[in-house]
C-alpha positions as CSV (number, residue, x, y, z in Angstrom):
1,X,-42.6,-1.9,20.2
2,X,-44.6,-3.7,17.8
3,X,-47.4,-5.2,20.3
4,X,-47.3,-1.4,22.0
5,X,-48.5,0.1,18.4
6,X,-51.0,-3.1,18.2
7,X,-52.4,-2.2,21.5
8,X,-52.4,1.7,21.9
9,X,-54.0,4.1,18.6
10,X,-53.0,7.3,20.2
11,X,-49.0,5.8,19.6
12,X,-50.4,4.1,16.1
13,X,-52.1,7.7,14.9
14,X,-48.7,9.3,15.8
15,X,-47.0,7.2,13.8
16,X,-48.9,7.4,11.0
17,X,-48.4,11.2,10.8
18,X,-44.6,10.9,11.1
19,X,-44.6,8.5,8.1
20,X,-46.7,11.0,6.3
21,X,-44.4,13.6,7.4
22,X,-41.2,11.9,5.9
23,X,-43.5,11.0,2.6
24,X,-44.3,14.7,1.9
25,X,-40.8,16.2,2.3
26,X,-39.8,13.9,0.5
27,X,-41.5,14.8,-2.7
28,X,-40.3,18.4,-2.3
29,X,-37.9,19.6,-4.4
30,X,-34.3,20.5,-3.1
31,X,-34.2,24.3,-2.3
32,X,-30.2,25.5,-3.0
33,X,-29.4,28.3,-0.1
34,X,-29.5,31.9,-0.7
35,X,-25.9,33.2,-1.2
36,X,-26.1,35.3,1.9
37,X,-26.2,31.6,3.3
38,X,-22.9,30.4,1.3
39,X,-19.9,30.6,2.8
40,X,-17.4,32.3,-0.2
41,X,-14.2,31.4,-0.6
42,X,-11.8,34.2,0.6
43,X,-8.9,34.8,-1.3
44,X,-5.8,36.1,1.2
45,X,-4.9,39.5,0.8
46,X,-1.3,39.8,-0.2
47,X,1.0,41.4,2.5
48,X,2.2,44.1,1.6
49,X,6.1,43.5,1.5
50,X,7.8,46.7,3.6
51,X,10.8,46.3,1.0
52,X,9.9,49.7,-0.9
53,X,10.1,51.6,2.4
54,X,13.3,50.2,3.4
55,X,14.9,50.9,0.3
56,X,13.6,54.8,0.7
57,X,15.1,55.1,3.8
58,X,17.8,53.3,3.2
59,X,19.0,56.0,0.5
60,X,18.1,58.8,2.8
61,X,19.9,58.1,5.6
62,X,23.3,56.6,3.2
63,X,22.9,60.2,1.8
64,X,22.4,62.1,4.5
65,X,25.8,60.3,5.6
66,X,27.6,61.1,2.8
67,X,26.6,64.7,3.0
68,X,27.8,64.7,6.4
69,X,31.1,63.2,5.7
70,X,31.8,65.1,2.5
71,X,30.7,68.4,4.9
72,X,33.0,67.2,7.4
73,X,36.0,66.7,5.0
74,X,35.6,69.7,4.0
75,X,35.2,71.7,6.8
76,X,32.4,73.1,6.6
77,X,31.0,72.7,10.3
78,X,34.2,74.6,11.7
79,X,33.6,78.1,13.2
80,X,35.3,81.2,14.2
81,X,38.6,80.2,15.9
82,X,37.2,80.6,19.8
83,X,39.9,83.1,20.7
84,X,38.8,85.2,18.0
85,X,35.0,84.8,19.5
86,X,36.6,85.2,23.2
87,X,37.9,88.6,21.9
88,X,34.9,89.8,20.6
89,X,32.4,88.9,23.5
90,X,35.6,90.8,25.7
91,X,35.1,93.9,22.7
92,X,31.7,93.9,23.5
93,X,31.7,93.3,27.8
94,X,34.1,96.2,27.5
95,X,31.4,98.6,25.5
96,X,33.6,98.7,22.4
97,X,37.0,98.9,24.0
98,X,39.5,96.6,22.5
99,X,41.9,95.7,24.6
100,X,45.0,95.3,22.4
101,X,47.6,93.6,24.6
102,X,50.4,91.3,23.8
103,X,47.6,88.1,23.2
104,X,45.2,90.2,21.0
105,X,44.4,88.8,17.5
106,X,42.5,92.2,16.9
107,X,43.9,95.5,15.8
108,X,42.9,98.6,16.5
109,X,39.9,98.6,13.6
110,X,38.3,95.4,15.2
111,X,39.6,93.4,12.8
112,X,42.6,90.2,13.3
113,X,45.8,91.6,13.1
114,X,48.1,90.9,10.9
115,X,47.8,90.1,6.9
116,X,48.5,86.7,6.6
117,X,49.2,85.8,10.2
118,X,47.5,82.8,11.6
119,X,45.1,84.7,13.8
120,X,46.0,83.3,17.6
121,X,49.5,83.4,16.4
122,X,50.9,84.4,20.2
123,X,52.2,81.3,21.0
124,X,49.2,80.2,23.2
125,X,47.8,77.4,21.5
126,X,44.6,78.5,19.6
127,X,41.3,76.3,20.0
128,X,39.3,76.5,16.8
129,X,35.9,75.6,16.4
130,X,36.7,72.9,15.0
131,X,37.3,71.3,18.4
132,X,33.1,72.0,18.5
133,X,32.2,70.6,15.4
134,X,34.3,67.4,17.0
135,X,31.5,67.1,19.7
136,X,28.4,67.0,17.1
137,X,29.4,66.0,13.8
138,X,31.5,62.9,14.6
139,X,28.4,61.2,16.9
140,X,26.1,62.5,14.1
141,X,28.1,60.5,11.3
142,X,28.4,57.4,13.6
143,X,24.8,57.3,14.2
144,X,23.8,57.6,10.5
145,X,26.3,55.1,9.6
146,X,24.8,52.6,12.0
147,X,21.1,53.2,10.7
148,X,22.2,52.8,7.1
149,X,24.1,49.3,8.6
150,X,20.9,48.4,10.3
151,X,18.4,49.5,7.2
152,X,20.6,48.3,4.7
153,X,20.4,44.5,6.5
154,X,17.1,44.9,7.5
155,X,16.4,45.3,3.4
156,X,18.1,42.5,2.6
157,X,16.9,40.1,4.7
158,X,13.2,41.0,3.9
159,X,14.6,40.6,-0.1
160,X,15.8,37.6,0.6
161,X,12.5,36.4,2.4
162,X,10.6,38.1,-0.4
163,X,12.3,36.0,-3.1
164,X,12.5,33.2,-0.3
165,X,8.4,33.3,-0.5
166,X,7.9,33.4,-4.8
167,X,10.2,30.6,-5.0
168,X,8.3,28.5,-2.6
């Protein structure tokens, strides 16, 4: 390479100009970036921990099933006994006719017969609604007893990873 740059001044002149090159940026001074240029350190965001929410609806449904149980215990989903309603939609079919046979529960002022007596009291068994509150409430109280088992783990388990977390 040497006897090239002896014999050719096009390759010497080049050369010259790089060297002269490297010798003026080197004498400049070292310019820092603009901070649009810097990458910044980015903190993480902290997750937001879904603990508070579970815990709401945690006590909602758990009180929504105790509502429903305490309801339940004491009654207060039963109906009309349905021969008493089977009477009345008959009162009503027969426009205002009451048919006051052996098996009637009404008297003749469209009210249950008898002070005291246990209205269906005829020795056919008597269906209350209680049988229809069976078919609603009981499914109703199993279901919110199995969200507050399922919310109520689900809590605890993201407690537990929550505290798992701090500690680590």
């Amino acid at each position: 390479m040497d006897r090239h740059l002896g014999a050719c001044p096009a390759s010497r002149a080049e050369l010259d100009s790089l060297r002269a090159a490297v010798q003026l940026l080197g004498r400049l001074p070292q310019a820092a970036p603009p901070r649009s240029f810097a990458i910044a350190q980015v903190a993480p965001s902290p997750r937001r921990s879904p603990l508070p929410a579970l815990r709401l609806a945690t006590a909602v449904v758990t009180a929504l099933l105790v509502f429903m149980f305490a309801a339940d215990m004491t009654n207060l989903f039963e109906g009309v006994p349905l021969s008493v309603q089977d009477e009345r939609m008959a009162y009503q079919q027969n426009g205002g006719e009451l048919d006051e046979g052996e098996g009637s529960v009404f008297s003749g002022d469209g009210a249950p017969s008898g002070a005291g007596d246990e209205v269906g009291d005829t020795g056919d068994e008597t269906v209350t609604g209680g049988s229809d509150e069976a078919e609603w409430v009981r499914p109703v109280e199993y279901s919110l007893l199995g969200m507050t088992m399922v919310l109520g783990g689900t809590a605890a388990a993201a407690w537990l990873r929550q505290r798992k977390a701090q500690g680590a």
